[in-house]
N, C-alpha and C positions, 0 to 999 in steps of 0.2 A: 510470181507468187507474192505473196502480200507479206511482210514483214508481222510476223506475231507478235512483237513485242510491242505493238505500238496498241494493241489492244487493251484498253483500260477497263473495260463494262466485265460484269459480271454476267455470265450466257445462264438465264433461264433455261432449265432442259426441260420444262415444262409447255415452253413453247417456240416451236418449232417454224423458222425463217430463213426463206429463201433471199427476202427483199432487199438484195444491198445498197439501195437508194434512200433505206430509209432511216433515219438518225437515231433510230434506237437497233438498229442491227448491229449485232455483237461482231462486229471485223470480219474475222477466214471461218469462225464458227457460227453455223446453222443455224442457230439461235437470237430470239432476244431478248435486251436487256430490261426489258419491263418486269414489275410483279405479275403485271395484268395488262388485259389490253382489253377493246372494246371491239365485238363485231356486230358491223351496221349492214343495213340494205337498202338498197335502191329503188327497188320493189315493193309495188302495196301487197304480194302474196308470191314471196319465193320460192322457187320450185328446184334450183339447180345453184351450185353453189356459185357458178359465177355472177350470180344476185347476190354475193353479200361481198364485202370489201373489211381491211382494219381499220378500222376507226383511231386507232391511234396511231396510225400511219403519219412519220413527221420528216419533210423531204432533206437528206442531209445536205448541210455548206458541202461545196468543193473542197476537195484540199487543194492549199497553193505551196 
């Protein structure tokens, strides 16, 4: 289990992440630490969600 104290970010409960690769993912909680975020697609006419992605998706450093 992940150490919770090591958690600095503030968890938006406004939106809701599962991506823990991604450097605005709030640590052991759900959440992330954006105001906002951006969703983009792939597709010139989306029809199914997995046509869209987050756009402010940012791939986290390793820890060493």
């Amino acid at each position: 289990m992940e150490d919770k104290s090591k958690c600095k970010c503030k968890p938006n409960r406004n939106i809701e992440c599962t991506v823990v690769q991604c450097a605005n993912h709030c640590g052991w909680q759900d959440y992330c630490s954006l105001d906002k975020i951006k969703v983009v697609t792939h597709e010139q006419n989306p029809t199914v969600v997995q046509c869209t992605d987050c756009g402010s998706f940012v791939l986290a450093k390793p820890e060493r």
